[in-house]
C-alpha positions as CSV (number, residue, x, y, z in Angstrom):
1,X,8.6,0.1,5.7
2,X,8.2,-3.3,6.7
3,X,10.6,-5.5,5.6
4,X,9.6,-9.1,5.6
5,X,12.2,-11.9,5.9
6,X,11.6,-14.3,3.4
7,X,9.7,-17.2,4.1
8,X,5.7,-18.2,4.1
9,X,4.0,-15.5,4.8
10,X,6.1,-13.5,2.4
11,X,5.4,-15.9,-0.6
12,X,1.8,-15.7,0.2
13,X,1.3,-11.8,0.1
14,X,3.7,-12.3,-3.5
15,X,1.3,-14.6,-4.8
16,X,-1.6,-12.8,-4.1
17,X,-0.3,-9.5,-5.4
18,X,1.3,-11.4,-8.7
19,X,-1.8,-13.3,-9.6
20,X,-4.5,-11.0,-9.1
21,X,-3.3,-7.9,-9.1
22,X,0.0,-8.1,-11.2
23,X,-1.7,-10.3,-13.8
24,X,-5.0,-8.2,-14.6
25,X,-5.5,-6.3,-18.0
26,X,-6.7,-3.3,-16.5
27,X,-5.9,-1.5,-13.0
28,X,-9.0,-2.0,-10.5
29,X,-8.2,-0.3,-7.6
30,X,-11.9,-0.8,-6.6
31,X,-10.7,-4.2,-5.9
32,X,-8.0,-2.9,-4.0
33,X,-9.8,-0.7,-2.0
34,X,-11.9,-3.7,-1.3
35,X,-9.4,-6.1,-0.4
36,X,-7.5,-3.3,2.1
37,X,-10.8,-2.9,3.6
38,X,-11.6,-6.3,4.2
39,X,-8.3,-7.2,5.6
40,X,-8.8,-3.8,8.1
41,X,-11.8,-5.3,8.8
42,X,-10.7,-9.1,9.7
43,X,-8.1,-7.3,12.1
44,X,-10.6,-5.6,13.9
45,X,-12.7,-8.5,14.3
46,X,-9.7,-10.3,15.1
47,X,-8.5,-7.5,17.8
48,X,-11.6,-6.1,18.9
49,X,-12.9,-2.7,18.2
50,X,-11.0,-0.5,20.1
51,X,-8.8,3.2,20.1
52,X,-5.8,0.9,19.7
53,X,-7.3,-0.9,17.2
54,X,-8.1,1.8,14.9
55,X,-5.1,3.6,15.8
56,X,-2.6,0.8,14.4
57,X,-5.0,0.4,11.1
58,X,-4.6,4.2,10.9
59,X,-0.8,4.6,11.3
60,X,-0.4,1.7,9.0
61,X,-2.2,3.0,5.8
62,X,-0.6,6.4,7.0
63,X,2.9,5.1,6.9
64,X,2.2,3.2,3.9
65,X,1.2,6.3,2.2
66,X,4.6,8.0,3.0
67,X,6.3,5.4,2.1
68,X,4.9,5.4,-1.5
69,X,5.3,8.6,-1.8
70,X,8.9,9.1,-0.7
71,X,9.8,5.9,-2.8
72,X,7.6,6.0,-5.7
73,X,5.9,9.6,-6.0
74,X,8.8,11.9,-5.2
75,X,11.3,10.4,-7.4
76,X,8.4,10.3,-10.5
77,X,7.7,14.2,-10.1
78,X,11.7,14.9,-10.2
79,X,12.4,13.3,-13.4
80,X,9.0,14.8,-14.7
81,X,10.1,18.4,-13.4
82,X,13.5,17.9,-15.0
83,X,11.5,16.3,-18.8
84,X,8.8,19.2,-18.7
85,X,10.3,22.2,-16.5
86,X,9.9,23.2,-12.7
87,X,7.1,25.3,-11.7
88,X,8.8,26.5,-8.7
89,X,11.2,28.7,-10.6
């Protein structure tokens, strides 16, 4: 996961995240697919269309992914296998 030091661009990603995603009534993760996929594709026009490219955006969202789930996801379905029962018995 990256880890980023505190300082501008930090408290500009926080701000972002607290005041219009943080601070909504209601989840919209249409908006969030939306804003990933606008930032993707700034970088490519930023970087150039290329394997590389792609590649990075890829492993990104990818490692992202496994991070949520190793932080988030796997500790969730412990405590709710422990409340409800395990399936794999």
């Amino acid at each position: 996961m990256p880890y980023i030091a505190h300082g501008k661009d930090k408290a500009l990603v926080d701000k972002l995240v607290a005041v219009y995603f943080l601070e909504t009534p209601v989840i919209k993760m249409g908006v969030l697919n939306y804003f990933v996929t606008k930032l993707m594709i700034g970088i490519i026009k930023r970087f150039g269309e290329s394997y590389d490219t792609y590649n990075a955006l890829v492993g990104v969202l990818e490692c992202a992914k496994q991070e949520l789930i190793r932080r988030r996801l796997s500790p969730y379905e412990d405590k709710k296998c422990k409340e409800n029962g395990d399936v794999y018995e």
